[in-house]
C-alpha positions in Angstrom: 127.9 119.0 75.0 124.7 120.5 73.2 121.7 121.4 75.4 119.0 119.0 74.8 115.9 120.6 74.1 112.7 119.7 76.3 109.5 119.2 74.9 107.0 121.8 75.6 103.2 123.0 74.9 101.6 120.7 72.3 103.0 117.2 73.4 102.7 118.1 77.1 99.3 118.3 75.9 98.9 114.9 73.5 100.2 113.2 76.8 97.3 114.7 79.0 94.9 113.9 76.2 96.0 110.2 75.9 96.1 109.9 79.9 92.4 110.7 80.1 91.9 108.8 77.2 92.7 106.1 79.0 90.8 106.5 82.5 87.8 107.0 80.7 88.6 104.1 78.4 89.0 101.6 81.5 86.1 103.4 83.8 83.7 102.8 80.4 85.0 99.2 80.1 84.6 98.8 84.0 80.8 99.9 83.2 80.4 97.3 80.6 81.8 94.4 82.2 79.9 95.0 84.9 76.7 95.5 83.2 77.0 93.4 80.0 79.9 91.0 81.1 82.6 90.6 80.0 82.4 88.2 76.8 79.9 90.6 75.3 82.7 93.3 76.0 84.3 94.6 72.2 86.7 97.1 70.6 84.4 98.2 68.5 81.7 98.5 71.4 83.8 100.1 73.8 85.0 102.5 71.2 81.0 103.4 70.3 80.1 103.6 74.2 83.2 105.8 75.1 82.3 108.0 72.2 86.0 107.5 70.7 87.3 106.5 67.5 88.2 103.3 66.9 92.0 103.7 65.8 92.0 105.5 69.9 90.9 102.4 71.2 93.1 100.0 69.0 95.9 101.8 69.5 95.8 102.1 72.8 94.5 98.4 73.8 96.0 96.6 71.0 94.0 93.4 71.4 90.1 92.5 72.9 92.4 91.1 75.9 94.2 94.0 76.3 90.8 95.7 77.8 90.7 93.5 80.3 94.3 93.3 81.0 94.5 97.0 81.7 91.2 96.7 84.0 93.1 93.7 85.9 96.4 96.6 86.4 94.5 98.8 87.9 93.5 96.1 90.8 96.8 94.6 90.4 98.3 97.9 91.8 96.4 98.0 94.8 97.4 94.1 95.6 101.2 95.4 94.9 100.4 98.5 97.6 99.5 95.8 100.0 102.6 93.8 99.3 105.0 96.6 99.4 103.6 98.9 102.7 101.0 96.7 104.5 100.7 95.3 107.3 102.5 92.0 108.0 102.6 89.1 107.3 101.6 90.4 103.6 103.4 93.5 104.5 107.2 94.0 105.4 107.5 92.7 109.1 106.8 89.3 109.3 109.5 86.4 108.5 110.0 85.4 104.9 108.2 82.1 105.2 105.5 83.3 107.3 105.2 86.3 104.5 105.5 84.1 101.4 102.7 81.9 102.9 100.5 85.0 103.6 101.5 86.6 100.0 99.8 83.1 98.2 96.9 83.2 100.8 95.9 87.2 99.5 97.1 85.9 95.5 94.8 83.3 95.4 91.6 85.4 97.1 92.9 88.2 94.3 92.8 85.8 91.5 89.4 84.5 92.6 87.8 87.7 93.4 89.3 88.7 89.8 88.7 85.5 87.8 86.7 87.1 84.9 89.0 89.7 84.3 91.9 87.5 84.5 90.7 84.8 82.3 89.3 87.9 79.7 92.9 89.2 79.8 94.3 85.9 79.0 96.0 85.9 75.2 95.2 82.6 73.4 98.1 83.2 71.3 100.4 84.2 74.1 102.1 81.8 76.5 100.9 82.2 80.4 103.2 85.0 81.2 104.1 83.4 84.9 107.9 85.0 83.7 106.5 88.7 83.6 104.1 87.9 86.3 104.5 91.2 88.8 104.4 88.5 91.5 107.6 87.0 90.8 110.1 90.0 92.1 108.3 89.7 95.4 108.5 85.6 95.5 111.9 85.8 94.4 113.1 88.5 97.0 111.1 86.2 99.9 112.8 82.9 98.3 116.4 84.7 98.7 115.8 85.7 101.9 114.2 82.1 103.4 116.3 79.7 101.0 119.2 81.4 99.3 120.7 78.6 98.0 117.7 77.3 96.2 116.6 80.7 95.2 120.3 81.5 93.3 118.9 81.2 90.1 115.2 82.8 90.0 113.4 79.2 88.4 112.2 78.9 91.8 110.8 81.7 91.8 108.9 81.5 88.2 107.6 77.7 89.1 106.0 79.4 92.4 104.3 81.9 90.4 102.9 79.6 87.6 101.2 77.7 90.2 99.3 80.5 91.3 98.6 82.0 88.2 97.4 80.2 85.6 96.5 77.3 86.7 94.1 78.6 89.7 91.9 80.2 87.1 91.7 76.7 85.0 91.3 74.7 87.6 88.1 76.9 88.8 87.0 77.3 85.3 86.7 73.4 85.5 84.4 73.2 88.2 80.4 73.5 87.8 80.2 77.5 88.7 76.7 77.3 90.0 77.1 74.5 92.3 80.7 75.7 93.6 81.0 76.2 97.3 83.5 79.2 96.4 84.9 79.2 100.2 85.8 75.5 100.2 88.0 75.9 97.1 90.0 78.8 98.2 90.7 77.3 101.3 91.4 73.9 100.1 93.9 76.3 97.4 95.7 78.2 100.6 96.1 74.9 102.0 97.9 73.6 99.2 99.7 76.7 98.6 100.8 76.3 102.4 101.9 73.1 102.1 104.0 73.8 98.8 106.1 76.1 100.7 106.7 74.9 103.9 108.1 72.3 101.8 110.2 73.8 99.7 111.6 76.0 102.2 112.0 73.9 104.8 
């Protein structure tokens, strides 16, 4: 077999270049969304403020939703750290219902604390992507473990997810912001979410 060749100097160097690129691309958008909001958050004016080109930008976000999307993977990785090596009953330790229970409990205060990102990152043109959700690989591995038989097939597991994602951030979008007691809908959401599957895998 022929020795494959391994890249060396100049793209070692492209990559390092586009991984800054992109920090300083989501700390810049971080700074506007905070400051400006985020429906006054552009391409074009991220691309001005971060003092790269616009092709940089496009190519790297793709879409105005894209911004935001990448902004909500950075949080969305800390939520999967909890998930993975916390403590229980969101970490490993705890029975699977008692877990699953816990994981829609810290989902639903994510999605709140996170609702302007998560409704910025939202594609009009794209279906709500509860199938890709990262949540669904640790609802499905819970599912197996507390209900097998149900589990088998994995559509469990994506209806679970779509009614967390979705449409928690509709249903709050529906309410009257200003007046919302914010406390009062999360818990009357865990509840719910409680309910749903002690149900299901009961």
């Amino acid at each position: 077999m022929e020795p494959v060749a391994l890249p060396l100097g100049r793209p070692r160097e492209e990559r390092a270049d586009a991984a800054r690129n992109r920090a300083h691309l989501i700390e810049v958008a971080r700074e506007m969304v905070a400051e400006l909001g985020a429906d006054k958050v552009t391409m074009d004016g991220l691309a001005e403020r971060a003092g790269l080109g616009k092709g940089t930008v496009f190519r790297r976000f793709r879409t105005r939703a894209g911004i935001f999307l990448a902004l909500l993977d950075e949080e969305e990785t800390r939520f999967q750290e909890q998930l993975m090596s916390g403590p229980p009953p969101l970490g490993p330790g705890a029975p699977a219902v008692e877990r699953l229970v816990a994981f829609g409990r810290a989902r639903i205060e994510f999605l709140v604390r996170h609702t302007v990102l998560a409704r910025a990152s939202f594609d009009p043109g794209q279906p709500v992507p509860a199938g890709d959700s990262p949540s669904r690989f640790h609802v499905q591995m819970l599912l197996s473990e507390a209900c097998p038989a149900d589990a088998a097939s994995g559509a469990l597991a994506v209806q679970l997810v779509a009614a967390l994602e979705g449409p928690i951030l509709f249903y709050l979008r529906s309410q009257d912001e200003n007046a919302l007691d914010q406390r009062s809908v999360v818990t009357d959401l865990i509840t719910g979410w409680t309910v749903l599957v002690e149900r299901v895998c009961g």
